[in-house]
C-alpha positions as CSV (number, residue, x, y, z in Angstrom):
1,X,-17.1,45.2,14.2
2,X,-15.5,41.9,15.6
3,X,-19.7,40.3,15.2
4,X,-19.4,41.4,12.0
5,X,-16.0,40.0,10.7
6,X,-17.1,36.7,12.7
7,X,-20.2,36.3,10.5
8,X,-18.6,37.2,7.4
9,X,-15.6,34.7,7.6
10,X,-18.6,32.4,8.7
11,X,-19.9,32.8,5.5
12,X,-17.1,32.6,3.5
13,X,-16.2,29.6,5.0
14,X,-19.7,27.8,5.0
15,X,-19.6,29.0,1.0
16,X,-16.4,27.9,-0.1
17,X,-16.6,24.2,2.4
18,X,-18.8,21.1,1.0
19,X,-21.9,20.0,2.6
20,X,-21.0,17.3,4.7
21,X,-21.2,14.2,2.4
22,X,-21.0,16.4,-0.8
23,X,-17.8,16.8,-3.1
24,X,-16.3,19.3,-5.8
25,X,-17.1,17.3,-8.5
26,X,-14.1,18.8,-10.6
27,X,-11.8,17.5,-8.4
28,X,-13.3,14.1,-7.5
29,X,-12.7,13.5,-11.4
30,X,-9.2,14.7,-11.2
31,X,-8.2,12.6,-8.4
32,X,-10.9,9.7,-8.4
33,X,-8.6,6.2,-8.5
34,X,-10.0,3.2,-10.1
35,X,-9.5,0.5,-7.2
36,X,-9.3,-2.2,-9.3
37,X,-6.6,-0.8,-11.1
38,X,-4.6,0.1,-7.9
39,X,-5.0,-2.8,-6.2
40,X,-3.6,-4.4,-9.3
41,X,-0.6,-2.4,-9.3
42,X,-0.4,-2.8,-5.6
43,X,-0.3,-6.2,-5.8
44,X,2.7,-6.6,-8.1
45,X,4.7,-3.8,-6.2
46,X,3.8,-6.3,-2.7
47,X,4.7,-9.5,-4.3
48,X,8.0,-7.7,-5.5
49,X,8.6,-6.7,-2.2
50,X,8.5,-9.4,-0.5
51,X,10.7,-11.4,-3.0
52,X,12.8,-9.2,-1.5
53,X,12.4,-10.2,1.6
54,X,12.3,-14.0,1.1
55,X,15.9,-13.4,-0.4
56,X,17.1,-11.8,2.3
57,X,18.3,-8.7,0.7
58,X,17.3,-5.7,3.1
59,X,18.5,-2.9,1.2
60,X,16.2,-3.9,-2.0
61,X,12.9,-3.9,0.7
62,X,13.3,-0.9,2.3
63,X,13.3,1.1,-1.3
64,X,9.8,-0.1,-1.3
65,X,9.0,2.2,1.3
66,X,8.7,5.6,1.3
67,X,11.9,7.8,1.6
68,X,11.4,9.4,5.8
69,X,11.1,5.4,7.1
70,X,13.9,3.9,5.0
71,X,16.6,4.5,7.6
72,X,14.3,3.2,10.8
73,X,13.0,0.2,8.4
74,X,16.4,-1.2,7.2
75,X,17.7,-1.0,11.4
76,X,14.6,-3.0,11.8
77,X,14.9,-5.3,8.5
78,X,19.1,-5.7,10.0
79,X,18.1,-6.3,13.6
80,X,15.8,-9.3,12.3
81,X,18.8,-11.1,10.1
82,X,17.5,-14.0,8.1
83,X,14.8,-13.9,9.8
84,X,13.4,-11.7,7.0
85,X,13.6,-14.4,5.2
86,X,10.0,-15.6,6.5
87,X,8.4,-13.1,6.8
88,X,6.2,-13.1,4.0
89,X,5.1,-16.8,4.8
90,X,3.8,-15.7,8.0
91,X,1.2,-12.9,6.5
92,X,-2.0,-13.6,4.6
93,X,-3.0,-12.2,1.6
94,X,-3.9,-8.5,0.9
95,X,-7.2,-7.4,1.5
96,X,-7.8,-4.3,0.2
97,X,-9.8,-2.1,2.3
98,X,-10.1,1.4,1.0
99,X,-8.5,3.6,-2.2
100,X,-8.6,7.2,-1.4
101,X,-6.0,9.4,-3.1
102,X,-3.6,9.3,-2.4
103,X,-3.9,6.3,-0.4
104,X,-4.5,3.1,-0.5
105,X,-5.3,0.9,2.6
106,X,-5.0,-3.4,3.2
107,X,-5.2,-5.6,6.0
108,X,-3.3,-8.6,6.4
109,X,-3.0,-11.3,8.9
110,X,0.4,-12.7,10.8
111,X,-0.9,-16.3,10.6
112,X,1.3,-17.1,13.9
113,X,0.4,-15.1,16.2
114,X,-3.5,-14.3,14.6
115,X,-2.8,-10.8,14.8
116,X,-4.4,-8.3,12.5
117,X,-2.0,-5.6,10.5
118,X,-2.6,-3.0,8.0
119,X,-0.1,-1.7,5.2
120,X,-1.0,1.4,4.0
121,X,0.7,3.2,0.6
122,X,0.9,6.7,-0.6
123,X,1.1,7.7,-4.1
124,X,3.6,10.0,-4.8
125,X,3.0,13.0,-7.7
126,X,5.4,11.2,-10.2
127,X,3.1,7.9,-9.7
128,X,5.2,5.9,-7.6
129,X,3.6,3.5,-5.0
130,X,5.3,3.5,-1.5
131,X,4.9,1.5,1.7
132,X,3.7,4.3,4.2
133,X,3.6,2.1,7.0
134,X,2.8,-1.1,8.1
């Protein structure tokens, strides 16, 4: 009885799950992103944020991230002072490395110290673009 139920929810399971590399076409049109788009968007939403920061004004920043790491963020964005200030002269550009829904994916680069970061944000059901983490 216990081979059988194992082959059975086997089955079930291979049946209802994709072939690896294969997707439910239904959904990949209800949830496909155009990047181009997104990254657009994303951009403003960055620039905006790091006016933010250039101006010094912590409280504004942190709203650009998402809601669970607003507290930690605005300790961190407090801690640094004016020194938030230059931030956003010491990163590169964007470069956008993947949009998957609801995620999208950059890398930038602190110019002093070389080192390589990525910012990730999460769409939210209403829309919204947040900073996920960075």
């Amino acid at each position: 009885m216990l081979r059988e139920l194992t082959i059975a929810t086997l089955a079930i399971v291979l049946l209802a799950s994709p072939v690896l590399g294969q997707t439910n076409s239904v959904d990949d049109d209800r949830t496909k992103l155009d990047s181009a788009l997104v990254d657009s968007e994303l951009r403003v939403i960055w620039a905006t944020f790091c006016t933010a920061l250039n101006a010094g004004d912590a409280k504004a920043a942190v709203e650009f991230h998402i809601p669970e790491s607003r507290d930690t963020q605005l300790k961190l964005y407090e801690l640094l002072g004016d020194h938030i200030r230059t931030l956003p002269d010491n990163w590169s550009d964007l470069t956008l490395i993947e949009v998957s829904n609801p995620f999208a994916t950059y890398a930038l680069t602190d110019k002093l110290s070389g080192l390589l970061h990525t910012v990730t944000f999460v769409r939210y059901p209403d829309g919204k673009w947040l900073i996920h983490g960075m």
